[in-house]
C-alpha positions in Angstrom: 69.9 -3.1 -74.8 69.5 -0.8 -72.2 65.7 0.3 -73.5 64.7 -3.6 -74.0 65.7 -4.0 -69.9 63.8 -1.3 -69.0 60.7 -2.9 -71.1 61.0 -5.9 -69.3 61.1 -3.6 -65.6 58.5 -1.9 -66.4 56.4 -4.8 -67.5 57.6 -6.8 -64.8 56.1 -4.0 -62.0 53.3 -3.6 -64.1 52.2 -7.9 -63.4 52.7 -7.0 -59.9 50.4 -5.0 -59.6 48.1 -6.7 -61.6 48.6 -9.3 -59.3 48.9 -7.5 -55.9 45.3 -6.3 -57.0 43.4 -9.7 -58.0 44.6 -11.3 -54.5 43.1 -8.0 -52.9 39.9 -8.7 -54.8 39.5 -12.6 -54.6 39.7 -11.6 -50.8 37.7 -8.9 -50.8 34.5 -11.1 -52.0 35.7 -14.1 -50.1 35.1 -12.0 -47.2 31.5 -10.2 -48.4 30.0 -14.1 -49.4 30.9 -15.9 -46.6 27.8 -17.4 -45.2 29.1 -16.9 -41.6 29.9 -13.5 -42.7 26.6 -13.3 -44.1 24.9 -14.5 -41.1 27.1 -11.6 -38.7 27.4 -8.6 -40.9 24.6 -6.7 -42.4 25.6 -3.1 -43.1 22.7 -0.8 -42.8 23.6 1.3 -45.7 25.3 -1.2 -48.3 24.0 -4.5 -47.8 19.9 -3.8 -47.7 19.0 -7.2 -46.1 15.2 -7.6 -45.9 12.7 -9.7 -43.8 10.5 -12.4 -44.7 7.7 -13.7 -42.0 6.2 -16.9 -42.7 2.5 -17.3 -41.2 2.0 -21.0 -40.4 -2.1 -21.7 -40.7 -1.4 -25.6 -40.2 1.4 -26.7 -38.8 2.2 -30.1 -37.7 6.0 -32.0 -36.6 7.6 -31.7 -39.7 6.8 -28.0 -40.5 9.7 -26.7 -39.0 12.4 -29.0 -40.6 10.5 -28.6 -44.0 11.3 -25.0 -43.7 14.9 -24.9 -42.1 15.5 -27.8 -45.4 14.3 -24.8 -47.8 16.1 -22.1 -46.3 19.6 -24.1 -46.4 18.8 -25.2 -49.8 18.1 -21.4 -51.0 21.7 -20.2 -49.1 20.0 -18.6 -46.5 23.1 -18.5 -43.9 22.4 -20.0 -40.3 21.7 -18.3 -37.4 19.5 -16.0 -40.3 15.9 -18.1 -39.3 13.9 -17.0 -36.6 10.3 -18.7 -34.8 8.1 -17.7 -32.7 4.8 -19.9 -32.0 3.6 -20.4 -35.9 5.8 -17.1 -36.9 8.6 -17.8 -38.8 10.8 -14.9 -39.6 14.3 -14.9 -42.3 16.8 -11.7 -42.3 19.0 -12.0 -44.7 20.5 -10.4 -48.1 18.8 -11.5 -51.1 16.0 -13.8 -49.9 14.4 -14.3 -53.5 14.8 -18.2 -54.3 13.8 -18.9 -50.8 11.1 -17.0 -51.6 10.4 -18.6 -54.0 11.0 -22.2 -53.2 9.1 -21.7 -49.7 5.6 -21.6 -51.9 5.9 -25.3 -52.2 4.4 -25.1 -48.7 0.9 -25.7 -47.9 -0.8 -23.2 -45.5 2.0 -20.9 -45.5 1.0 -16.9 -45.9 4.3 -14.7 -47.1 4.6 -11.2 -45.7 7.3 -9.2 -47.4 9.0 -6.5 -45.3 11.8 -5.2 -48.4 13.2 -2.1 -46.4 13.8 -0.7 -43.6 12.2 2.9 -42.7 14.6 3.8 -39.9 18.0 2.6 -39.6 20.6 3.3 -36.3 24.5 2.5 -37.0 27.9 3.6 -35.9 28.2 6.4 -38.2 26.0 8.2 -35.0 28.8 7.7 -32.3 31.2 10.1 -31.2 32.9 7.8 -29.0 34.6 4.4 -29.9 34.2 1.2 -27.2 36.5 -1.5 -27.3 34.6 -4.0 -29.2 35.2 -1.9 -32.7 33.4 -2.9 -35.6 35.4 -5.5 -37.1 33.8 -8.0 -34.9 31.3 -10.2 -35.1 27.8 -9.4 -34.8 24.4 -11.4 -33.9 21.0 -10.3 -34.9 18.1 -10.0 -32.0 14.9 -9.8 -33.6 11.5 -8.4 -32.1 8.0 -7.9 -34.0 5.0 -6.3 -32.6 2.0 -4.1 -34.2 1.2 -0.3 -34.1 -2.1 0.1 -32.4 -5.1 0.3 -35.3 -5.5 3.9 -35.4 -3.8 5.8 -38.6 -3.5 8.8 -36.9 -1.2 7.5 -33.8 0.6 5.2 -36.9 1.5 8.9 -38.5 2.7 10.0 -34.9 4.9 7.1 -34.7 6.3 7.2 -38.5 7.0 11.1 -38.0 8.5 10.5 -34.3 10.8 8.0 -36.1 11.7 10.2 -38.6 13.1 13.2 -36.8 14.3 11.0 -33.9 17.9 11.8 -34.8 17.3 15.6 -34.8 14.7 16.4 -32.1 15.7 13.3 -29.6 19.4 12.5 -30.5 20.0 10.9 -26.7 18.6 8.1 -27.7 21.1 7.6 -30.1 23.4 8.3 -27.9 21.9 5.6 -26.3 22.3 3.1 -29.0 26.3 3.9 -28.7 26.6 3.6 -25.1 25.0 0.2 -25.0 27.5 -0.5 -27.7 24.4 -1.2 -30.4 26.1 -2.1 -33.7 22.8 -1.3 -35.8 19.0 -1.2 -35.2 16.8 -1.4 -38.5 13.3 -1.4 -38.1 10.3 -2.4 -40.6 6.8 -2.6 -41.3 4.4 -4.4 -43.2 0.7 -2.7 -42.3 0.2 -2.6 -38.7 3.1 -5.3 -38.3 6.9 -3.9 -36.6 10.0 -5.9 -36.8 12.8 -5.0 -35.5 16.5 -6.3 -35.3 19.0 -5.0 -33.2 22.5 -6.5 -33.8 24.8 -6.0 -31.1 28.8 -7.6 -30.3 29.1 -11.5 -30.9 28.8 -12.9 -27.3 26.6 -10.1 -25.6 23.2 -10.4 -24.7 20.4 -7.8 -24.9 19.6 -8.4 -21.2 23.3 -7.3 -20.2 23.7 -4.3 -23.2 20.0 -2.6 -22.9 20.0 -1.2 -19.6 22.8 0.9 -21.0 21.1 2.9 -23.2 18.8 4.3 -20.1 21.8 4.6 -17.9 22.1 8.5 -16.9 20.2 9.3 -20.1 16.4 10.6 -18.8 15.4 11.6 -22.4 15.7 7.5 -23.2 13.2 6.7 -21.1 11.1 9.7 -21.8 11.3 8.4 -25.7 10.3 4.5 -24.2 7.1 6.1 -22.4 6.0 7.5 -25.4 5.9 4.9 -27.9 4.0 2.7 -25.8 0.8 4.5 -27.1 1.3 3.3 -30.2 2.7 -0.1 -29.6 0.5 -3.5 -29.2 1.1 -7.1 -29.2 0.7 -9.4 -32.3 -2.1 -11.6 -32.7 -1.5 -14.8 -30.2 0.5 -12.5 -27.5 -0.6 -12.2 -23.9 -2.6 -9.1 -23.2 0.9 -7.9 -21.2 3.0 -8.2 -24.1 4.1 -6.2 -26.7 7.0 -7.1 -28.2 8.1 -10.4 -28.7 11.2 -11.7 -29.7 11.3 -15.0 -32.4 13.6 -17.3 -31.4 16.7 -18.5 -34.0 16.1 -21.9 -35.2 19.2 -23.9 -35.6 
């Protein structure tokens, strides 16, 4: 009797923690495929998200509803679509079927940008802020082009590169102005870059951090000018421009 009871004990702790573990896991991807989750939280070195520009050749009033309609439809999360004049830019995780739905579109070129080639997070912070991670974040998103001259573009890739190493105020930079993550990309001459920073912030209030006391900051921003240009369509003043989200 005594050795049947302890059977049942055991197999009793044993369901428990069968079940202790499926909650934790039912939770766990509740939490990761959440589209307002999706929309907030891209992890530089987990989640991979990519960026998909959209050249408009003819565009007319319905252009931008056509491809808002497409982007829901695909599970692109909102908040994750970006414009700016006939520029329409999506960051997201696993853009494929709006990929491939968005070819229904006339006079529409794709430009691909799969991966980031530098990428800023909190892992490069010595100190904490009060905001912590486990808040929500928003995306700002900026594009403009390296000047046409491959050997300033191989000055620019290498500066990027070794930034961490030969200028690491600048991350320390990042961290002061409370940066979540920067990931930037290119496609050809083409930059995009997406800074995500603490739900409610703006860049205007956060970016004048990173220069605060920190000479070597704006040493780094004098320097990449020379290889920096605007887009086609931007002022001769400009440079970079940020797309607007399209809700």
């Amino acid at each position: 009797m005594k050795r049947h009871n302890n059977f049942f004990r055991v197999r009793s702790r044993l369901l428990a923690a069968i079940l202790l573990i499926s909650i934790f896991f039912l939770n766990a991807c509740k939490e990761t495929t959440s589209p307002e989750n999706a929309a907030v939280r891209h992890k530089a070195a987990s989640a991979h998200p990519s960026v998909i520009e959209l050249v408009v050749t003819q565009q007319d009033n319905t252009t931008a509803t056509q491809i808002k309609k497409i982007a829901a439809e695909a599970g692109i999360p909102e908040g994750s679509l970006y414009r700016w004049k006939d520029h329409y830019f999506i960051f997201a995780v696993h853009p494929e079927s709006f990929k491939n739905a968005i070819r229904k579109i006339e006079n529409i070129t794709i430009r691909e940008y799969p991966d980031y080639f530098y990428a800023f997070d909190r892992s490069r912070c010595t100190t904490t802020d009060t905001i912590g991670d486990a808040g929500e974040w928003q995306h700002i998103l900026l594009t403009a082009a390296l000047v046409p001259d491959t050997s300033l573009q191989r000055e620019y890739m290498n500066a990027h590169a070794t930034q961490f190493e030969q200028w690491p105020e600048v991350a320390q930079g990042f961290c002061r102005a409370q940066f979540r993550q920067l990931l930037l990309y290119r496609k050809d001459n083409q930059l995009v870059l997406v800074i995500s920073i603490p739900a409610g912030k703006t860049l205007d209030e956060l970016n004048p951090l990173t220069t605060k006391d920190n000479p070597r900051v704006e040493e780094w921003n004098r320097q990449m000018k020379k290889y920096q240009t605007g887009i086609p369509g931007t002022d001769s003043s400009e440079v970079w421009v940020f797309p607007e989200v399209l809700n």
